[in-house]
N, CA, C and O atoms as a GROMACS GRO file, in nm:
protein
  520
    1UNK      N    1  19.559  12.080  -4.919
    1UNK     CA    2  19.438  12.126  -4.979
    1UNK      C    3  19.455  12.131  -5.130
    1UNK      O    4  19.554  12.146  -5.201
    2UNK      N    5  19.302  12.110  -5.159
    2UNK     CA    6  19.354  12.088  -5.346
    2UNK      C    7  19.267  12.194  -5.396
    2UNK      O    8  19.163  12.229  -5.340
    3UNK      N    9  19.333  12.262  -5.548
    3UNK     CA   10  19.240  12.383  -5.551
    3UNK      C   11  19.246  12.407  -5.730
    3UNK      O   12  19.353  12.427  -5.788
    4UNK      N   13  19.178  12.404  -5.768
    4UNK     CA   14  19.164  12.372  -5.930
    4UNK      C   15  19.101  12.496  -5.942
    4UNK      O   16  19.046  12.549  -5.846
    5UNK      N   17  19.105  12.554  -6.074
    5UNK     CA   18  18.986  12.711  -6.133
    5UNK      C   19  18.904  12.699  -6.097
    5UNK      O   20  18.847  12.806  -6.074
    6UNK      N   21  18.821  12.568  -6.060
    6UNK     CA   22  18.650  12.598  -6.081
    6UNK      C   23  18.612  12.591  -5.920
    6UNK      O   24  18.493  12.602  -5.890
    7UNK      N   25  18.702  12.574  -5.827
    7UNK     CA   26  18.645  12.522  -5.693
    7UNK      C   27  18.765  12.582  -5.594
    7UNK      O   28  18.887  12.568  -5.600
    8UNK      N   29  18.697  12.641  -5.517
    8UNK     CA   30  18.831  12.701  -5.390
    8UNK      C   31  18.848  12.563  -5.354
    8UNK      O   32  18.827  12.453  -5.405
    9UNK      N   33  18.916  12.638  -5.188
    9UNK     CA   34  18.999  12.530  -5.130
    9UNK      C   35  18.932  12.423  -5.112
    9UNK      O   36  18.810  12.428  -5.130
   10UNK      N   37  18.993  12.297  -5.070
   10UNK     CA   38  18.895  12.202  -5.024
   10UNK      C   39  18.884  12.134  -4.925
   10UNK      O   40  18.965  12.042  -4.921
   11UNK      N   41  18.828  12.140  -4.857
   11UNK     CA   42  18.769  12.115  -4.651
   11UNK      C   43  18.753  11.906  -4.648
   11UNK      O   44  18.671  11.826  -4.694
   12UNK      N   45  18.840  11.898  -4.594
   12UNK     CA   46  18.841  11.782  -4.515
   12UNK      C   47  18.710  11.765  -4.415
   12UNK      O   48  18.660  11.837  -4.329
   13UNK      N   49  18.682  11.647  -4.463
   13UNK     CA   50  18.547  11.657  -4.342
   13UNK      C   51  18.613  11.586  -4.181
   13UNK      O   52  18.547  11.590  -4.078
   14UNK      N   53  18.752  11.523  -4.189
   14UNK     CA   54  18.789  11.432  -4.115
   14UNK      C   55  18.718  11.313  -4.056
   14UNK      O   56  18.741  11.268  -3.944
   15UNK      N   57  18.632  11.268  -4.136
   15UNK     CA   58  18.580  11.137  -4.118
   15UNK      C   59  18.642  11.055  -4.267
   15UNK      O   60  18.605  11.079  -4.382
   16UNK      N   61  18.722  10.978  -4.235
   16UNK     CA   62  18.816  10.936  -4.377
   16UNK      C   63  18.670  10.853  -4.494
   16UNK      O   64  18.659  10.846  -4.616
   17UNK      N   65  18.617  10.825  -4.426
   17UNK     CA   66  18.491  10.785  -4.552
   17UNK      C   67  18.404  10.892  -4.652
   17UNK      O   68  18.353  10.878  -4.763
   18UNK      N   69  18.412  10.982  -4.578
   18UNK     CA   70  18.329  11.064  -4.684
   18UNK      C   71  18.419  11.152  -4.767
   18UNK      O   72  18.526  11.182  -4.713
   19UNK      N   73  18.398  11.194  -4.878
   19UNK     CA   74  18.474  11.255  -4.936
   19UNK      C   75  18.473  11.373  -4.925
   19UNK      O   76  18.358  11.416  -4.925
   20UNK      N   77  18.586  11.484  -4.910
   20UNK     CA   78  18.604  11.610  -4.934
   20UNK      C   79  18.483  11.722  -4.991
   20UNK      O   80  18.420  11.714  -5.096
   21UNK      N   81  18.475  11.795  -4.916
   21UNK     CA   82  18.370  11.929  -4.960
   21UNK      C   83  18.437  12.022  -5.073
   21UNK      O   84  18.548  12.076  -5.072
   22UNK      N   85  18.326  12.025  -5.177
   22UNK     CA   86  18.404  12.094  -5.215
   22UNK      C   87  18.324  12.209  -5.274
   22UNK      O   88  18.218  12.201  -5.337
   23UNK      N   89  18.389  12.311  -5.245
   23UNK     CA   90  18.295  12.427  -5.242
   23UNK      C   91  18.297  12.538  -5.367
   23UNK      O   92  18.391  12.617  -5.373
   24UNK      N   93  18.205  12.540  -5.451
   24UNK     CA   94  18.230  12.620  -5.549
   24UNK      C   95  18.270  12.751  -5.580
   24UNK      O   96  18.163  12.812  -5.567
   25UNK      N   97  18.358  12.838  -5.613
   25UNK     CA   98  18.391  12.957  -5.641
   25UNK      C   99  18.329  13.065  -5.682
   25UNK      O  100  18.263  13.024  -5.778
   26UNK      N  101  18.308  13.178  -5.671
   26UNK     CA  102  18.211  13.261  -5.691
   26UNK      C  103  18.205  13.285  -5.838
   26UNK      O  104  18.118  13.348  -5.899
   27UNK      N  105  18.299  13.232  -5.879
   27UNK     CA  106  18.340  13.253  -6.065
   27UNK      C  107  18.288  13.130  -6.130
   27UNK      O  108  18.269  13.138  -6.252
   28UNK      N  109  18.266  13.039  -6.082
   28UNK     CA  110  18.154  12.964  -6.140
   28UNK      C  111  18.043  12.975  -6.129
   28UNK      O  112  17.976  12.936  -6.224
   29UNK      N  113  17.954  13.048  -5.983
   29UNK     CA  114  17.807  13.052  -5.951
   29UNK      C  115  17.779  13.193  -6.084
   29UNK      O  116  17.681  13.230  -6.149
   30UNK      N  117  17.907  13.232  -6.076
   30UNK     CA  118  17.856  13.381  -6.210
   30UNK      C  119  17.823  13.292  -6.314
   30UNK      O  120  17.703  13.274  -6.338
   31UNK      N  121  17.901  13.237  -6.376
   31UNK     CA  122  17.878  13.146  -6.472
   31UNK      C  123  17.778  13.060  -6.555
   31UNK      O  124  17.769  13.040  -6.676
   32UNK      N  125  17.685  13.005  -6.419
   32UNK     CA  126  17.595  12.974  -6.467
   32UNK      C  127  17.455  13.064  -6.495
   32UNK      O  128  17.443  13.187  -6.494
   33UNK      N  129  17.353  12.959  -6.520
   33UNK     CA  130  17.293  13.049  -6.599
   33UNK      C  131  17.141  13.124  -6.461
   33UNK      O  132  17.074  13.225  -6.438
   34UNK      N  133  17.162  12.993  -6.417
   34UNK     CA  134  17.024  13.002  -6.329
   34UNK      C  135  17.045  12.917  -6.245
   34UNK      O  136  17.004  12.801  -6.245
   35UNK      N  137  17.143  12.995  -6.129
   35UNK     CA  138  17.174  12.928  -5.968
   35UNK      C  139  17.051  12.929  -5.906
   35UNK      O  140  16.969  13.016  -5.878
   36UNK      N  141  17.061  12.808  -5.890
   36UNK     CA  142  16.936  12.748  -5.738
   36UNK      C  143  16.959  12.899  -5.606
   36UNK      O  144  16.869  12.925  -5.526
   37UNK      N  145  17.071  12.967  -5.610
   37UNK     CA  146  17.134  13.016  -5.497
   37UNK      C  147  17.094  13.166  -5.507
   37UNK      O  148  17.059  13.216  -5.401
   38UNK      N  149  17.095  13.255  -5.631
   38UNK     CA  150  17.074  13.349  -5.675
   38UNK      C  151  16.934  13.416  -5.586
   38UNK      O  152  16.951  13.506  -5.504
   39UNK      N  153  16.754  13.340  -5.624
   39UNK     CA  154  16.679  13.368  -5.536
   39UNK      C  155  16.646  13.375  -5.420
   39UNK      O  156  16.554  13.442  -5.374
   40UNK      N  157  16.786  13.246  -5.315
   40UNK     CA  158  16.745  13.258  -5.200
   40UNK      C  159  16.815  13.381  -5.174
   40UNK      O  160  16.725  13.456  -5.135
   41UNK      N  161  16.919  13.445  -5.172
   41UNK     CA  162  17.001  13.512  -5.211
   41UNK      C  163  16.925  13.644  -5.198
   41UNK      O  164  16.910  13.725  -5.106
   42UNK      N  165  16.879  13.634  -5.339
   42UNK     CA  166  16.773  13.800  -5.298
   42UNK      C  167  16.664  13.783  -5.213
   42UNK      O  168  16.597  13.885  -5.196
   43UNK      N  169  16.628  13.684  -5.157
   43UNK     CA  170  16.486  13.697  -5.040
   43UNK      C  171  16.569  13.717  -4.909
   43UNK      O  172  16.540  13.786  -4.811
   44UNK      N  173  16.696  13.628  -4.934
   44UNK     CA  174  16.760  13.686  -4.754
   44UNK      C  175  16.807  13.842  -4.812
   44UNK      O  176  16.763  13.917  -4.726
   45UNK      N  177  16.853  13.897  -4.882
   45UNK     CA  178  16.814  14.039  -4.853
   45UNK      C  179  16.750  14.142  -4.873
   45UNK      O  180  16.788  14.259  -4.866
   46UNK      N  181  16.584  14.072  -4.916
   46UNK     CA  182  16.534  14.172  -4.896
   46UNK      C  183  16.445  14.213  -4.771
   46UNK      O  184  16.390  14.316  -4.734
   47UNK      N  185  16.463  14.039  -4.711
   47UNK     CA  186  16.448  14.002  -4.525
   47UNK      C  187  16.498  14.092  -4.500
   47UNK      O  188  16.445  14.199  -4.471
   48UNK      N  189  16.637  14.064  -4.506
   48UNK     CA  190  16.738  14.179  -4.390
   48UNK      C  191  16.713  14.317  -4.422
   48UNK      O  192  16.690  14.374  -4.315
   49UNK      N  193  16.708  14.398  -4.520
   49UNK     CA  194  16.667  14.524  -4.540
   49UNK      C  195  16.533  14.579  -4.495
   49UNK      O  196  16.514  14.700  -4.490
   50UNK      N  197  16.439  14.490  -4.463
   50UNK     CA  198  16.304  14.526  -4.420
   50UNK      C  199  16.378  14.509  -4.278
   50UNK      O  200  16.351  14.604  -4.205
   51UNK      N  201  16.438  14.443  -4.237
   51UNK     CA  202  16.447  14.448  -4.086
   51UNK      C  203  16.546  14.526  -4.063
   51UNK      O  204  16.528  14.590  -3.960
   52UNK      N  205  16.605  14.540  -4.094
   52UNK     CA  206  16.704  14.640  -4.062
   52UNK      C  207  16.638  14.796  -4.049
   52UNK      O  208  16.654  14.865  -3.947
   53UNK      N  209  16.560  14.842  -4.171
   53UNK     CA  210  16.462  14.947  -4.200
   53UNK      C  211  16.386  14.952  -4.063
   53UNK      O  212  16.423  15.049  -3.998
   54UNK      N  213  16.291  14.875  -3.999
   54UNK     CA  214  16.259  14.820  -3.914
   54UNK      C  215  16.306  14.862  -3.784
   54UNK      O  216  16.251  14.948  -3.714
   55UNK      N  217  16.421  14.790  -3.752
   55UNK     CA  218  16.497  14.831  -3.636
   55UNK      C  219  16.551  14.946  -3.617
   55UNK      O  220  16.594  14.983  -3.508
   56UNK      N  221  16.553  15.036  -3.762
   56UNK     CA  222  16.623  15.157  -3.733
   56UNK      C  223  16.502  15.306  -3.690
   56UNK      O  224  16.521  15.417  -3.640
   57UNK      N  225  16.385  15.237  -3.740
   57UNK     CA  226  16.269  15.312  -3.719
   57UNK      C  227  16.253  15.280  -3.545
   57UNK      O  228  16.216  15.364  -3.463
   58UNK      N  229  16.286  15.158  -3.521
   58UNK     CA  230  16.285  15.152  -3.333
   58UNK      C  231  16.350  15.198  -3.245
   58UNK      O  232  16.307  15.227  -3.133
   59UNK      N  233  16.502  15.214  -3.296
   59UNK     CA  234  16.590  15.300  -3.258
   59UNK      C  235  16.584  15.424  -3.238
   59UNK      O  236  16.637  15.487  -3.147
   60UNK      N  237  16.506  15.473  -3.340
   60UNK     CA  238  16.472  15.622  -3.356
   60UNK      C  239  16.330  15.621  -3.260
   60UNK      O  240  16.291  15.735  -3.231
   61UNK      N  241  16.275  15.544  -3.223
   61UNK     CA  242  16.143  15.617  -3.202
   61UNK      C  243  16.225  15.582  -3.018
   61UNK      O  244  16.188  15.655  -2.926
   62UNK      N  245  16.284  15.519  -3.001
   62UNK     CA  246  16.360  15.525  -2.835
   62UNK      C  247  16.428  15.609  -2.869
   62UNK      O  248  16.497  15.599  -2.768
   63UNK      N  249  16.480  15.698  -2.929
   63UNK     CA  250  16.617  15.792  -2.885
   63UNK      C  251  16.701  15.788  -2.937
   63UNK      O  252  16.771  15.882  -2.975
   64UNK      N  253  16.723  15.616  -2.959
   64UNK     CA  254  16.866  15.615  -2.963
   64UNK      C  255  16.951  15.609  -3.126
   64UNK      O  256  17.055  15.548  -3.150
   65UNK      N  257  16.884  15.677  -3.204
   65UNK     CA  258  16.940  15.681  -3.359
   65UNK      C  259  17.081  15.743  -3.322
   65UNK      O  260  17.151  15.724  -3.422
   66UNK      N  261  17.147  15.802  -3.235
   66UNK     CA  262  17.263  15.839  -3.259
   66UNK      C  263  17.319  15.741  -3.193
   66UNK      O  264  17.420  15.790  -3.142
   67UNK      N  265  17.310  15.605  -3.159
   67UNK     CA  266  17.414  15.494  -3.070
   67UNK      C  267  17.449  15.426  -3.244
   67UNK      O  268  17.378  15.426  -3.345
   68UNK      N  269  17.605  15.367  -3.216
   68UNK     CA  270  17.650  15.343  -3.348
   68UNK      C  271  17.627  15.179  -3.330
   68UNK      O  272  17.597  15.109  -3.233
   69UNK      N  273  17.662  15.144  -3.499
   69UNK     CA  274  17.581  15.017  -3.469
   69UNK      C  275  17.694  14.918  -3.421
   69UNK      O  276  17.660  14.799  -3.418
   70UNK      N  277  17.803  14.942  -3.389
   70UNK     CA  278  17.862  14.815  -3.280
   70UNK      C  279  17.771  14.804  -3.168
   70UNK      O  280  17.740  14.690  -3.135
   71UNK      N  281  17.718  14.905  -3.098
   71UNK     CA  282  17.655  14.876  -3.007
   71UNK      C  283  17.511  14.831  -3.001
   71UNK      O  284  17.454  14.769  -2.911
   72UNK      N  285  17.463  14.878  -3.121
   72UNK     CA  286  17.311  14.799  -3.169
   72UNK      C  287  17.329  14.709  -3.209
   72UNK      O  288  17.236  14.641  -3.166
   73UNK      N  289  17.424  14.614  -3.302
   73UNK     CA  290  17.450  14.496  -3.306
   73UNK      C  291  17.448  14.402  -3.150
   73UNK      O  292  17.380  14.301  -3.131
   74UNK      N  293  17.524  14.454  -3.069
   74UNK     CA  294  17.501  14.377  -2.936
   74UNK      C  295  17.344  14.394  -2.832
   74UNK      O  296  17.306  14.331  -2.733
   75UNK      N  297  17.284  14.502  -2.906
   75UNK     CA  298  17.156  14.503  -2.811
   75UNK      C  299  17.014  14.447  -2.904
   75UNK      O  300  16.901  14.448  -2.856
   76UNK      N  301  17.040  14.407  -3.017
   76UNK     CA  302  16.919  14.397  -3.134
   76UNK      C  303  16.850  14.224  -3.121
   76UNK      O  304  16.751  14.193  -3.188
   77UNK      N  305  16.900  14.152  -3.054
   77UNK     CA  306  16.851  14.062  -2.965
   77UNK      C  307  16.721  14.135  -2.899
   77UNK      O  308  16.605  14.130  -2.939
   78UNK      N  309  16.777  14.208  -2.776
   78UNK     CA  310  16.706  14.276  -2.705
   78UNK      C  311  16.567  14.379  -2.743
   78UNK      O  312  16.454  14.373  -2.694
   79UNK      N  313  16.608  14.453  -2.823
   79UNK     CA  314  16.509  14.550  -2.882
   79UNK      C  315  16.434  14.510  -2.947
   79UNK      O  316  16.323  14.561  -2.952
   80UNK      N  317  16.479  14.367  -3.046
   80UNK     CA  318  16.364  14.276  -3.141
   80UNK      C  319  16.299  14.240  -3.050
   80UNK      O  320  16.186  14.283  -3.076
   81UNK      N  321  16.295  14.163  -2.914
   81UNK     CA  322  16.229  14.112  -2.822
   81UNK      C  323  16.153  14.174  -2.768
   81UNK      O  324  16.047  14.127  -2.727
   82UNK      N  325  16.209  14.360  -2.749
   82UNK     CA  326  16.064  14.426  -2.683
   82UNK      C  327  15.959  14.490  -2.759
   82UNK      O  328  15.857  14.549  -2.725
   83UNK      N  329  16.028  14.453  -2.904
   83UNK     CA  330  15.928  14.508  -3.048
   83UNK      C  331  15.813  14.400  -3.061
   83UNK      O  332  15.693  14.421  -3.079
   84UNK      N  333  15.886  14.271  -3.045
   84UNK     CA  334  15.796  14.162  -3.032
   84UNK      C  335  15.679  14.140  -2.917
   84UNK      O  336  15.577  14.078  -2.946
   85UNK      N  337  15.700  14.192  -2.793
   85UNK     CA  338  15.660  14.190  -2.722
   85UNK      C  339  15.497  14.343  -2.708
   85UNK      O  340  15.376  14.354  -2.691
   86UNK      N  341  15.576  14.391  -2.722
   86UNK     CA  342  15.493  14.498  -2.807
   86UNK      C  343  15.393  14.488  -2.861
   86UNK      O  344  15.286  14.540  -2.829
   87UNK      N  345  15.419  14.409  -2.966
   87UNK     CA  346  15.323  14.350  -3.086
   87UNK      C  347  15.264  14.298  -3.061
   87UNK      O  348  15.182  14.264  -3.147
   88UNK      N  349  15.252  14.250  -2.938
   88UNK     CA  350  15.153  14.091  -2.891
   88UNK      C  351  15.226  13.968  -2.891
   88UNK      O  352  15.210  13.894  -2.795
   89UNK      N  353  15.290  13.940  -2.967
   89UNK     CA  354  15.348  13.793  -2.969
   89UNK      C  355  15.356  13.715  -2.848
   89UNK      O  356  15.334  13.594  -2.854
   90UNK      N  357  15.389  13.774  -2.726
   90UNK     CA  358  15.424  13.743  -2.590
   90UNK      C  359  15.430  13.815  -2.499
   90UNK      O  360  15.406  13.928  -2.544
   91UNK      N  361  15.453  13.822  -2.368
   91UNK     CA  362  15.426  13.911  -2.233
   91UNK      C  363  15.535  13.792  -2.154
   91UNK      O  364  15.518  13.672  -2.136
   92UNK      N  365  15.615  13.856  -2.129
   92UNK     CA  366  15.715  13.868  -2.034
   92UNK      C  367  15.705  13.926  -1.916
   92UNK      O  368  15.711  14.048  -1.902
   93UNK      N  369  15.679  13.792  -1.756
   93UNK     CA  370  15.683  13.870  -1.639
   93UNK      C  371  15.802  13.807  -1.556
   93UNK      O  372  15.813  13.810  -1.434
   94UNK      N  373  15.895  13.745  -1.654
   94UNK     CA  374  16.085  13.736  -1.608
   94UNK      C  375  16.106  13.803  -1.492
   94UNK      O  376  16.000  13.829  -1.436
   95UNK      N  377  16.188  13.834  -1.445
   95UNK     CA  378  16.251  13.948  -1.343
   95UNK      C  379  16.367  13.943  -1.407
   95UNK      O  380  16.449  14.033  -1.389
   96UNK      N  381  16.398  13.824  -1.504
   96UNK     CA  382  16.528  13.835  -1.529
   96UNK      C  383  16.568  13.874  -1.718
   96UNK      O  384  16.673  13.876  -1.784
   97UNK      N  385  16.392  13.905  -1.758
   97UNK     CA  386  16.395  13.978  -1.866
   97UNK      C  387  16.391  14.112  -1.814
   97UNK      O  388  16.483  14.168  -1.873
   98UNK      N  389  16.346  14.180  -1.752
   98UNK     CA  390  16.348  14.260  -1.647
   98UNK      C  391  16.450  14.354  -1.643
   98UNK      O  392  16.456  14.466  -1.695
   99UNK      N  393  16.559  14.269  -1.548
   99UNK     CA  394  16.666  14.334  -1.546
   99UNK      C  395  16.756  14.331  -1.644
   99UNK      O  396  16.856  14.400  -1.628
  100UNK      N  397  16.742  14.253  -1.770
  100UNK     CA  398  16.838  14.251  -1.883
  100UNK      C  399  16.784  14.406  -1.942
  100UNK      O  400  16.874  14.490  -1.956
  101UNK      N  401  16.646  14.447  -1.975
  101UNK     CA  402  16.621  14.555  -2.035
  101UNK      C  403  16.632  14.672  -1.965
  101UNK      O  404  16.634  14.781  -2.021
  102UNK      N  405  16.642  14.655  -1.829
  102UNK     CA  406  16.685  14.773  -1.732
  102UNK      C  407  16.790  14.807  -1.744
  102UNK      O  408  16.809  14.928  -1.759
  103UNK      N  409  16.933  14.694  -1.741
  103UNK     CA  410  17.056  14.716  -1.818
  103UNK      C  411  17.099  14.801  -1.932
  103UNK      O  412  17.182  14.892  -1.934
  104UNK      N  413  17.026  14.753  -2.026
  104UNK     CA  414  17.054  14.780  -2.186
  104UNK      C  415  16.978  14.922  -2.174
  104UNK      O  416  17.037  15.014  -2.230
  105UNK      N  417  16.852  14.955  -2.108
  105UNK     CA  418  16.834  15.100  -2.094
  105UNK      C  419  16.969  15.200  -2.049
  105UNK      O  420  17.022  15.288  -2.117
  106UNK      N  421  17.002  15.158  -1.922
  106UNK     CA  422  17.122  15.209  -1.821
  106UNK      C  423  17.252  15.272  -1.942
  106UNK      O  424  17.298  15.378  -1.984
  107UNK      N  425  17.269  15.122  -1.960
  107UNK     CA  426  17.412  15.145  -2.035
  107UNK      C  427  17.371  15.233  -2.162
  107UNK      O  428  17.419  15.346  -2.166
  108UNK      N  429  17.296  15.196  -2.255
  108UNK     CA  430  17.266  15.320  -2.350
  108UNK      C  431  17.252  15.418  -2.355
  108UNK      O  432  17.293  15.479  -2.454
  109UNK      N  433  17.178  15.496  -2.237
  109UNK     CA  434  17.172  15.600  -2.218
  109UNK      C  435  17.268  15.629  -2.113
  109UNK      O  436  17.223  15.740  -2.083
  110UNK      N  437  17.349  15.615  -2.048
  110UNK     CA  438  17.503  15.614  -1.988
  110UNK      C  439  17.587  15.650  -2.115
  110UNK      O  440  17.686  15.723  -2.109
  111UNK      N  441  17.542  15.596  -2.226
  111UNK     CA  442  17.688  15.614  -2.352
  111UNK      C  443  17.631  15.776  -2.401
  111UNK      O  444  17.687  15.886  -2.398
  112UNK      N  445  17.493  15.732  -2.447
  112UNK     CA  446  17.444  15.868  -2.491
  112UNK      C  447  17.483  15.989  -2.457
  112UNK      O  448  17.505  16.081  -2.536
  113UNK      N  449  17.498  15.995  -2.277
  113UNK     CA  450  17.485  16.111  -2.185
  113UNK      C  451  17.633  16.113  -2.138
  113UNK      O  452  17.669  16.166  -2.033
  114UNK      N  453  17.722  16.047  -2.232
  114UNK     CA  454  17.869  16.032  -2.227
  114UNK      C  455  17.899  16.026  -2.080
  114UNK      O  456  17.972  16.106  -2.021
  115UNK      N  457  17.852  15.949  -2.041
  115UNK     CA  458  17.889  15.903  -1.854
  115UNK      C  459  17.999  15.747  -1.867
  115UNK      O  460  18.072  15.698  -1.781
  116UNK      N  461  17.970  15.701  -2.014
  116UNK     CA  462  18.076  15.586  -2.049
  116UNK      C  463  18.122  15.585  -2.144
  116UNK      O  464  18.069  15.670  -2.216
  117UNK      N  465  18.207  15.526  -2.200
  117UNK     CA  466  18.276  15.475  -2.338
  117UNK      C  467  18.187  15.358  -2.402
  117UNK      O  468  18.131  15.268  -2.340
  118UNK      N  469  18.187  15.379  -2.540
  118UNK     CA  470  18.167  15.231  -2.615
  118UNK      C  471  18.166  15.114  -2.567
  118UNK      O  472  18.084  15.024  -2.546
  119UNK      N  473  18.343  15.146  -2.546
  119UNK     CA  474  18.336  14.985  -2.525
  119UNK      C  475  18.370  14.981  -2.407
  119UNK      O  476  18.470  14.911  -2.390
  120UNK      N  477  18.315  15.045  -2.284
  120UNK     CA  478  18.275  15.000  -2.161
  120UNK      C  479  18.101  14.959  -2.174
  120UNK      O  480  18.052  14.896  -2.080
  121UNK      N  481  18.019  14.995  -2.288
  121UNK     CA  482  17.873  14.977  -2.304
  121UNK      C  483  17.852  14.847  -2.371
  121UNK      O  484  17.775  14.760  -2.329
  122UNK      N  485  17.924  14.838  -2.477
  122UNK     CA  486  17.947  14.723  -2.555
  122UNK      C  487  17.969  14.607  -2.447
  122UNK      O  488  17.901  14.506  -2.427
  123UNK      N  489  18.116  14.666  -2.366
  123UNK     CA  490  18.128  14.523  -2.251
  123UNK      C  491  18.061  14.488  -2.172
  123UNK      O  492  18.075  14.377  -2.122
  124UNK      N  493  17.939  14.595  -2.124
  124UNK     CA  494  17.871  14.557  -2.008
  124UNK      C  495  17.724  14.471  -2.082
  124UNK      O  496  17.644  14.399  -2.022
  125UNK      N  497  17.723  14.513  -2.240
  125UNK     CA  498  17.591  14.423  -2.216
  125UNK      C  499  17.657  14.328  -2.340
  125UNK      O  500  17.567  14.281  -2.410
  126UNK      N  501  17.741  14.303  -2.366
  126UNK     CA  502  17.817  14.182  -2.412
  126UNK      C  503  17.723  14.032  -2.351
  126UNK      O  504  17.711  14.059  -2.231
  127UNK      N  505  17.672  13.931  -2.368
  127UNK     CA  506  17.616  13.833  -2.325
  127UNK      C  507  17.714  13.707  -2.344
  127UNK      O  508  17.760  13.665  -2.450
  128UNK      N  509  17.736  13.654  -2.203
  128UNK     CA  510  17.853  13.544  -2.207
  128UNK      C  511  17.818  13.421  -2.246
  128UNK      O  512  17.696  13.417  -2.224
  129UNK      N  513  17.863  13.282  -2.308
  129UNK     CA  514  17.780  13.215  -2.290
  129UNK      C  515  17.799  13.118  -2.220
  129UNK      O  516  17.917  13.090  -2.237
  130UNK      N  517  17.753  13.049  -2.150
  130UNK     CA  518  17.787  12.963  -2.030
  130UNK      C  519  17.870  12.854  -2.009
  130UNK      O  520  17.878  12.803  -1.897
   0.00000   0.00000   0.00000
């Protein structure tokens, strides 16, 4: 790997024709004056902070503001989906959306009501992928 001041390491694409990626250092994007990168930058977070704000107002209005967020990280799939659903966007008559949210009820409030551990809650609604 080759690595000069202005550019970290540098990534082989392993196709011998194209040339090497090379990825700029955070000490150059300071540098300049007016990164292309800077605005997307602040719109993805001020996305994520509205949603996050968002999800934590949903959390709270189910109960569950005291579940920590390892375990809302693994269910926020889920809860965006029944916020969405909610909203109108769609209607779900699954059996097998169904029983995923019957789950994620179970186990959450199983952790809540300390009938489990974390990370027996975490593992049970862990999603594998096939």
């Amino acid at each position: 790997m080759l690595t000069s001041p202005n550019t970290s390491p540098t990534f082989n694409t392993s196709l011998s024709t194209l040339n090497p990626l090379r990825i700029p250092s955070s000490r150059v994007i300071k540098k300049t004056k007016n990164p292309f990168i800077r605005p997307l930058l602040a719109r993805i977070s001020s996305e994520s902070e509205r949603e996050y704000q968002e999800l934590q107002q949903v959390f709270s209005l189910l109960g569950w503001h005291e579940v920590p967020d390892a375990l809302k990280v693994e269910i926020y799939d889920d809860v965006r989906a029944m916020v969405e659903e909610l909203q109108g966007s769609y209607s779900s008559c699954d059996p097998y959306v169904r029983n995923r949210r019957n789950r994620v009820h179970y186990w959450v409030q199983s952790f809540l009501d300390g009938n489990t551990s974390l990370n027996t809650a975490m593992e049970a609604l862990k999603i594998h992928p096939l």
